[in-house]
Backbone as JSON, one array per atom type, in Angstrom:
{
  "sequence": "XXXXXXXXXXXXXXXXXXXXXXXXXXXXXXXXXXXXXXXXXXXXXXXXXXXXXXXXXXXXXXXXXXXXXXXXXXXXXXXXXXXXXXXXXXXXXXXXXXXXXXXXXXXXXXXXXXXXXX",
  "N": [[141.01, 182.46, -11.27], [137.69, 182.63, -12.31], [134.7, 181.27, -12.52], [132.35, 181.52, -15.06], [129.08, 181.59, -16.14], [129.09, 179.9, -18.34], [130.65, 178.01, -18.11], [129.3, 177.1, -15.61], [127.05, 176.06, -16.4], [127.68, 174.08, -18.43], [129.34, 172.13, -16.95], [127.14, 171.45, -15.01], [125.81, 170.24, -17.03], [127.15, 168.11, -17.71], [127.3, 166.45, -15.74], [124.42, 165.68, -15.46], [124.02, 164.47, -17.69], [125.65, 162.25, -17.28], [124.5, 160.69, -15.5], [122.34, 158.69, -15.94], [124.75, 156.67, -16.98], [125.82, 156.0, -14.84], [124.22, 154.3, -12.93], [124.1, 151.9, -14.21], [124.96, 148.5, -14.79], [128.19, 146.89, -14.57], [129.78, 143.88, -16.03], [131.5, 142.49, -14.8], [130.71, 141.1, -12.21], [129.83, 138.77, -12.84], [131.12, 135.22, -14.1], [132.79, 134.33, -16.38], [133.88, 132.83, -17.01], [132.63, 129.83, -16.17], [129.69, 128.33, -18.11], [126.49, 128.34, -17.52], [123.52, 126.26, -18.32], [120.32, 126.34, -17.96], [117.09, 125.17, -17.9], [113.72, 125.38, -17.89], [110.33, 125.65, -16.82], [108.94, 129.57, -16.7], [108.67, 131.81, -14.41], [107.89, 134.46, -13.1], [108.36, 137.21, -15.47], [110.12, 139.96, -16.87], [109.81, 142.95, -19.28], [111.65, 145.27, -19.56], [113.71, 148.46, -18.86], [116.79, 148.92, -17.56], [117.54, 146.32, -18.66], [116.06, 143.41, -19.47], [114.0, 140.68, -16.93], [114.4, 137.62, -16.52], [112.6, 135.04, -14.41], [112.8, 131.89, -13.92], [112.65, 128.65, -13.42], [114.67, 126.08, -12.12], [116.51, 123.32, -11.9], [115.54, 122.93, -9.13], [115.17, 124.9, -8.03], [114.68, 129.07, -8.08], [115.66, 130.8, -10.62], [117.08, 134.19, -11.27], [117.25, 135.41, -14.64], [119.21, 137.88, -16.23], [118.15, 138.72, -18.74], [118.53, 140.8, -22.08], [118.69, 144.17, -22.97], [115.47, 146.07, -23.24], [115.11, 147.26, -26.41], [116.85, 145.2, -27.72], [115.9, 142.84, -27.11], [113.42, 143.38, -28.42], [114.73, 143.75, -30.99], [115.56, 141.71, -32.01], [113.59, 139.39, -32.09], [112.68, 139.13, -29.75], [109.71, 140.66, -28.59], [108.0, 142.44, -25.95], [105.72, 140.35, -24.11], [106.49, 138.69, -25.79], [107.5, 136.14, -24.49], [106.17, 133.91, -21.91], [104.44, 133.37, -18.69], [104.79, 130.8, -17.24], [105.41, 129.48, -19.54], [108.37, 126.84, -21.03], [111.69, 127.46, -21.44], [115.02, 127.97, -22.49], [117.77, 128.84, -21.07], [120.97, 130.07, -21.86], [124.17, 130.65, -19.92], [126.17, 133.09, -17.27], [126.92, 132.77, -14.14], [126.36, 134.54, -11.5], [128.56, 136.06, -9.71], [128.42, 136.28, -6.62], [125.63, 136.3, -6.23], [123.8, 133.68, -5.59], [121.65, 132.42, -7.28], [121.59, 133.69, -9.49], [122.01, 134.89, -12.86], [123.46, 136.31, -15.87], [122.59, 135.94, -18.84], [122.85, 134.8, -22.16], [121.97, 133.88, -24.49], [118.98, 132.57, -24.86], [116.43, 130.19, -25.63], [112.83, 130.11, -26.94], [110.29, 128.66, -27.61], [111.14, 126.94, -29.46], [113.08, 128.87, -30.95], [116.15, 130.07, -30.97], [117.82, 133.02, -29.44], [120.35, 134.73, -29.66], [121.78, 137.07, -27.24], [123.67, 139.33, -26.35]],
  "CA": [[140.16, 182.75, -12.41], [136.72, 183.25, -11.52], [134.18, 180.72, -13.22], [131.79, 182.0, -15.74], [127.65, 180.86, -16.37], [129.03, 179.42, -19.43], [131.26, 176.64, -17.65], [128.67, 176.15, -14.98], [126.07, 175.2, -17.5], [128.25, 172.74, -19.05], [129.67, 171.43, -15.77], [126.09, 171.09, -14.59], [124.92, 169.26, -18.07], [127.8, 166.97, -18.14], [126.87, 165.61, -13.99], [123.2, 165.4, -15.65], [124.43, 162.92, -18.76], [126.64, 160.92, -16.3], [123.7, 159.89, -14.09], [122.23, 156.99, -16.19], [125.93, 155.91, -16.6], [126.76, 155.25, -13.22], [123.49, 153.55, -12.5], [124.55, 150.94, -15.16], [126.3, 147.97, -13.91], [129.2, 145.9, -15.74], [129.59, 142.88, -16.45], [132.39, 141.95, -13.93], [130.12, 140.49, -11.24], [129.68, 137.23, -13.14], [131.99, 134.29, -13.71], [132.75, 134.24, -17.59], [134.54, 131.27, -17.23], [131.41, 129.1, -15.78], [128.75, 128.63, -18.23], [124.91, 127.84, -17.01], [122.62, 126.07, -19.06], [118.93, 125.98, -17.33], [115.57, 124.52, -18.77], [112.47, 125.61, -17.08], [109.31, 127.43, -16.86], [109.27, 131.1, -16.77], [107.67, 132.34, -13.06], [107.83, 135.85, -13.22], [108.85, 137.71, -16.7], [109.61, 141.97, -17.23], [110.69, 143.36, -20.45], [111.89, 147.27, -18.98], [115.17, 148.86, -19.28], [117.81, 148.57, -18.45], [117.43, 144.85, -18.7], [114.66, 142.56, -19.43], [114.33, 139.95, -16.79], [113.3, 136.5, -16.33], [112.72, 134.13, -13.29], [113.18, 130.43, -14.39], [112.83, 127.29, -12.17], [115.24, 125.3, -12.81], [117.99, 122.64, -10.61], [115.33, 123.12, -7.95], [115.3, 126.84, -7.31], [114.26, 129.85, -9.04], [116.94, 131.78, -11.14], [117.37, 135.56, -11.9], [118.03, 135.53, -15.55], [119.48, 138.85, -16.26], [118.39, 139.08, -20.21], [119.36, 142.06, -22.56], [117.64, 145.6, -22.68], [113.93, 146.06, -24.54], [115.08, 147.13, -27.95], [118.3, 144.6, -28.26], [115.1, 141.65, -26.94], [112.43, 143.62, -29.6], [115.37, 144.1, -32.42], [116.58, 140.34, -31.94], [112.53, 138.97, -32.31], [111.41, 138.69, -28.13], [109.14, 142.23, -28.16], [107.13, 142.32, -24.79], [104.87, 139.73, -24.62], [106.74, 137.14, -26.56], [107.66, 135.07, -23.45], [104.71, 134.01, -21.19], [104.83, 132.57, -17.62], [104.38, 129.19, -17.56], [106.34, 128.76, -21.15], [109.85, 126.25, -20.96], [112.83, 128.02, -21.93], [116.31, 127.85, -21.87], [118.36, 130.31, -20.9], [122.54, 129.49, -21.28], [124.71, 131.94, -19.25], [127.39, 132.98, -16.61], [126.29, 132.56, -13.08], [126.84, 135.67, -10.75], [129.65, 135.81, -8.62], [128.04, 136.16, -4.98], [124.5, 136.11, -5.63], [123.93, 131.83, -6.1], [121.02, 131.79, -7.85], [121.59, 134.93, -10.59], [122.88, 134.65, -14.06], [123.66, 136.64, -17.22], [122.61, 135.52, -19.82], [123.98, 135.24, -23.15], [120.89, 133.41, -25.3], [117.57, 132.01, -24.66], [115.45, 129.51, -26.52], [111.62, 130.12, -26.65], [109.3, 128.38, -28.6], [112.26, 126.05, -30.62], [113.41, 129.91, -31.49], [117.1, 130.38, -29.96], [118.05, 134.1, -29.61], [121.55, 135.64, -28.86], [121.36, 138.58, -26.42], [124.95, 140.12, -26.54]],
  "C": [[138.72, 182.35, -12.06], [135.91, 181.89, -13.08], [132.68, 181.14, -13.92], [130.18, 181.47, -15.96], [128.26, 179.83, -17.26], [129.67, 178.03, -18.8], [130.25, 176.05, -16.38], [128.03, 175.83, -15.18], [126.83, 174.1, -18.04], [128.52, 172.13, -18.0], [128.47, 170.74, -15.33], [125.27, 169.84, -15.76], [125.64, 167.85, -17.95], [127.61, 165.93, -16.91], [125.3, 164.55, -14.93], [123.44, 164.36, -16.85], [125.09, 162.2, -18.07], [125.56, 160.21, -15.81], [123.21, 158.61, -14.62], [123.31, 155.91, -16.47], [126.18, 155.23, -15.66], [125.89, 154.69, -12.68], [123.02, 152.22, -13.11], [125.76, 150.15, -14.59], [127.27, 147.17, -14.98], [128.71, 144.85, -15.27], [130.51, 141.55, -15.16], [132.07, 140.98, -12.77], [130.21, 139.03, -11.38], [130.65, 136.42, -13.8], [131.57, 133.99, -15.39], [132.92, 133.08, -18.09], [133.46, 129.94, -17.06], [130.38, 129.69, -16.52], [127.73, 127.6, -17.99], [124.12, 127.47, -18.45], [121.14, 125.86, -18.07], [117.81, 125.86, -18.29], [114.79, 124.38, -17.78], [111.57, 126.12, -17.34], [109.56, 128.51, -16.06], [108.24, 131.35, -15.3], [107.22, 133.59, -13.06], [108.45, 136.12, -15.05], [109.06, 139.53, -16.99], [110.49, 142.35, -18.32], [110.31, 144.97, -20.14], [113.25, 146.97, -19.49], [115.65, 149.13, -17.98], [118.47, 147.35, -19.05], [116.47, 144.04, -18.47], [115.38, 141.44, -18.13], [113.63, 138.46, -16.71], [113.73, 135.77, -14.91], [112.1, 132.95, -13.54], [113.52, 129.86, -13.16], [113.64, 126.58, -12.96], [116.2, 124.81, -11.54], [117.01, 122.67, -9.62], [115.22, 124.38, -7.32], [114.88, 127.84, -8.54], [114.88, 131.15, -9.53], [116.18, 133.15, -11.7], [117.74, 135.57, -13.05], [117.72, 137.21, -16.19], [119.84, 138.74, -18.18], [119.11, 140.55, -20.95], [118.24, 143.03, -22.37], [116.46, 145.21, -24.06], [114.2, 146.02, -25.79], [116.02, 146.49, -28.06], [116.66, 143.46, -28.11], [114.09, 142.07, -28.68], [113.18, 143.06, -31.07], [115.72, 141.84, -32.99], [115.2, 139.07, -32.0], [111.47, 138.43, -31.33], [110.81, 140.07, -28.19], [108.49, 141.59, -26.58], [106.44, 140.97, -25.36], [105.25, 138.23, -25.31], [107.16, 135.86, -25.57], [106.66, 135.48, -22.31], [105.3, 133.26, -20.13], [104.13, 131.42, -17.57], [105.17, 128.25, -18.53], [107.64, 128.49, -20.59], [110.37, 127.14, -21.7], [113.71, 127.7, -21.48], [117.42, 128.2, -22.2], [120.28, 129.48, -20.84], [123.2, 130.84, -21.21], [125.86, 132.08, -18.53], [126.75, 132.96, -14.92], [126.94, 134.08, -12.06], [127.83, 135.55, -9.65], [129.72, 135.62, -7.1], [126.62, 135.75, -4.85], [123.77, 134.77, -6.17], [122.98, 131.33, -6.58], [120.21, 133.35, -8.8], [122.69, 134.47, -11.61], [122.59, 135.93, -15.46], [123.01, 135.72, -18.38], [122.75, 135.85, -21.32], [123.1, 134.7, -24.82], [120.07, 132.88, -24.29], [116.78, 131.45, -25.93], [113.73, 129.51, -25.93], [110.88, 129.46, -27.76], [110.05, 127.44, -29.34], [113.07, 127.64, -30.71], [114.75, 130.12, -30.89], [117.69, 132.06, -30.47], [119.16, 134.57, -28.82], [120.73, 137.01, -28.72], [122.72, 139.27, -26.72], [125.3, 140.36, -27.81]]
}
């Protein structure tokens, strides 16, 4: 049976909605069971998508904290802007499974302000 425009337009749309799927990672990487608390200043800071992030000194080293996406940070009262480098925070989380100084995180306190991400 011979395939028609009509199925290779859809075939072709449904590849083209997959693609920001599969460049979305889970959650599986990091260690649910182990949670991180760190208290530091902020080094770096980026509120993009698909995940805001921050880079926190803390223990001696300078962590990956892998916050939530722009509008879950905006909706939840961090918009851009609301965390500055230099400003203490502290981020409690799951630590990444291979890479030893990356974490999830699951809240953050800025300012006294503590804000769930998930």
């Amino acid at each position: 049976m011979p395939l028609d425009r009509r199925h290779l337009l859809l075939g072709a749309a449904g590849v083209v909605a997959a693609g920001p799927a599969l460049g979305h990672h889970g959650w599986s990487g990091y260690d649910a069971g182990t949670v991180l608390t760190l208290t530091g200043p902020v080094r770096e800071i980026t509120f993009a998508n698909p995940h805001c992030t921050a880079l926190v000194e803390a223990d001696g080293k300078v962590w990956t904290c892998v916050l939530a996406p722009l509008s879950r940070m905006s909706l939840r009262g961090l918009p851009a802007g609301s965390i500055e480098v230099g400003e203490t925070v502290t981020v409690v989380g799951y630590p990444h499974r291979t890479e030893s100084s990356e974490m999830r995180a699951e809240r953050i306190t800025v300012k006294g302000q503590t804000v769930e991400l998930r």
